[in-house]
C-alpha positions, 0 to 999 in steps of 0.5 A: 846729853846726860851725863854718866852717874860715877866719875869718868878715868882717862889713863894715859894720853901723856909722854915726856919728850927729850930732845938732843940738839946738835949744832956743828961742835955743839950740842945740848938737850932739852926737855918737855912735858905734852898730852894728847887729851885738848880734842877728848877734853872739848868733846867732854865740855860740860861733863865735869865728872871726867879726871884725867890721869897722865901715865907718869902718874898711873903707875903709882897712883891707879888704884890698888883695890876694888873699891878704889876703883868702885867711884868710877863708872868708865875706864878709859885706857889709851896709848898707855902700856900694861906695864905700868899698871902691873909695876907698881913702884913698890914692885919695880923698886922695892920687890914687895908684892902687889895686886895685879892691876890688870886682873884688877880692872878685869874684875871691875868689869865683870862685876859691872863697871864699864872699859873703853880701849882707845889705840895708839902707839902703847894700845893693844900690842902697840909699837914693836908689841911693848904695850902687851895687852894681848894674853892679858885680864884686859884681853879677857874683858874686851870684845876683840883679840889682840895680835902677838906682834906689832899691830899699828897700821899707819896710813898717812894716805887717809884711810875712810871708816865705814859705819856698820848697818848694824842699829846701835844707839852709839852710831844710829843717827851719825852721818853715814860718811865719816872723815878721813883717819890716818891709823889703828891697832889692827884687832880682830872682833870676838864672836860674840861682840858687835861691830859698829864700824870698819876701816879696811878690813879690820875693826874700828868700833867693836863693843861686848858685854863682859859678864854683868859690865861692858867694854868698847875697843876703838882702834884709832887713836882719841886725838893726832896723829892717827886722828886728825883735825878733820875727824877731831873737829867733826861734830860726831867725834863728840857725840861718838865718845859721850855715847861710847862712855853712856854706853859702857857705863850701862846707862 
């Protein structure tokens, strides 16, 4: 499969970990660095122009202007909060005054460039609503409308997707029955999108254009836990993500 002409930006998909040990009197603590990218990374083989940037990174290195953002064909946000694009250290620490960097990105798709949303804990409006994305530009690009509150839907029983009967050249030609996934940020589709796949009752796959670009919302997550193995290791993983990115990038 070809791959996409500009570069390819996953944003977040990375956590530090500290960990307080407690042993009878004792106690001490430790610390850890870990991404959530080793299935997104094998799904990409052979796609050299994909840059992954971890979210300690973002808040100061995401581009501050249009044409910083211009070399990249897709965005990929996932499991990162919109506070970090919006406090730049030179705002957070210093009180100077910044571009808005969601209206940044928003911008980049209406005049063409390609957004894909992926859920998790800091997607969406995410765990206790702290990732607040909704009432933001990045609500305004995407074909879903994000809830008020606290959108994850865990189901550790397993929880089946089901592809729409929709024709799209993202899902046509995938098996009808797709593995077993344990979560998503629970989003409703704009009238104007197209539903590509279901989980419950709620959208999974939602894709919309956005003036002159194109935006993709998957609600489950790119890797563990909401993904597991199981779908992660499937063949259609990979070629669901390689035609989500051709298809934002207008390709």
């Amino acid at each position: 499969m070809k791959c996409v002409k500009g570069k390819v930006l996953l944003v977040g998909e990375s956590w530090v970990a500290v960990t307080t040990h407690y042993k009878g009197f004792d106690h001490f603590v430790s610390g850890g660095f870990d991404t959530g990218v080793a299935y997104f990374k094998k799904a990409m083989e052979g796609w050299e122009n994909w840059v992954h940037m971890p979210g300690h990174e973002a808040q100061a290195s995401f581009p501050l202007t249009a044409d910083g953002l211009s070399d990249y064909s897709v965005i990929i946000i996932s499991d990162i909060g919109a506070d970090t694009f919006l406090l730049h250290p030179r705002t957070w620490l210093n009180g100077e005054r910044t571009p808005n960097r969601l209206r940044l990105i928003e911008e980049y798709v209406r005049g063409g460039g390609g957004l894909i949303m992926a859920g998790g804990y800091l997607s969406y409006q995410g765990i206790n609503g702290v990732a607040r994305y909704r009432g933001t530009p990045i609500e305004e690009a995407l074909p879903v409308e994000i809830e008020p509150y606290d959108d994850r839907v865990e189901c550790p029983e397993g929880v089946q997707p089901t592809p729409s009967k929709l024709r799209h050249q993202i899902t046509s030609g995938l098996q009808p029955t797709w593995p077993h996934l344990l979560g998503y940020n629970r989003v409703k589709a704009k009238k104007v999108a197209k539903v590509l796949a279901m989980v419950n009752d709620d959208p999974l796959l939602v894709i919309g254009e956005h003036n002159k670009g194109r935006a993709v919302a998957w609600t489950s997550d790119i890797g563990p836990h909401w993904c597991p193995k199981e779908f992660a290791e499937w063949e259609g993983y990979s070629e669901l993500w390689r035609r989500m990115i051709l298809w934002a990038s207008g390709e």
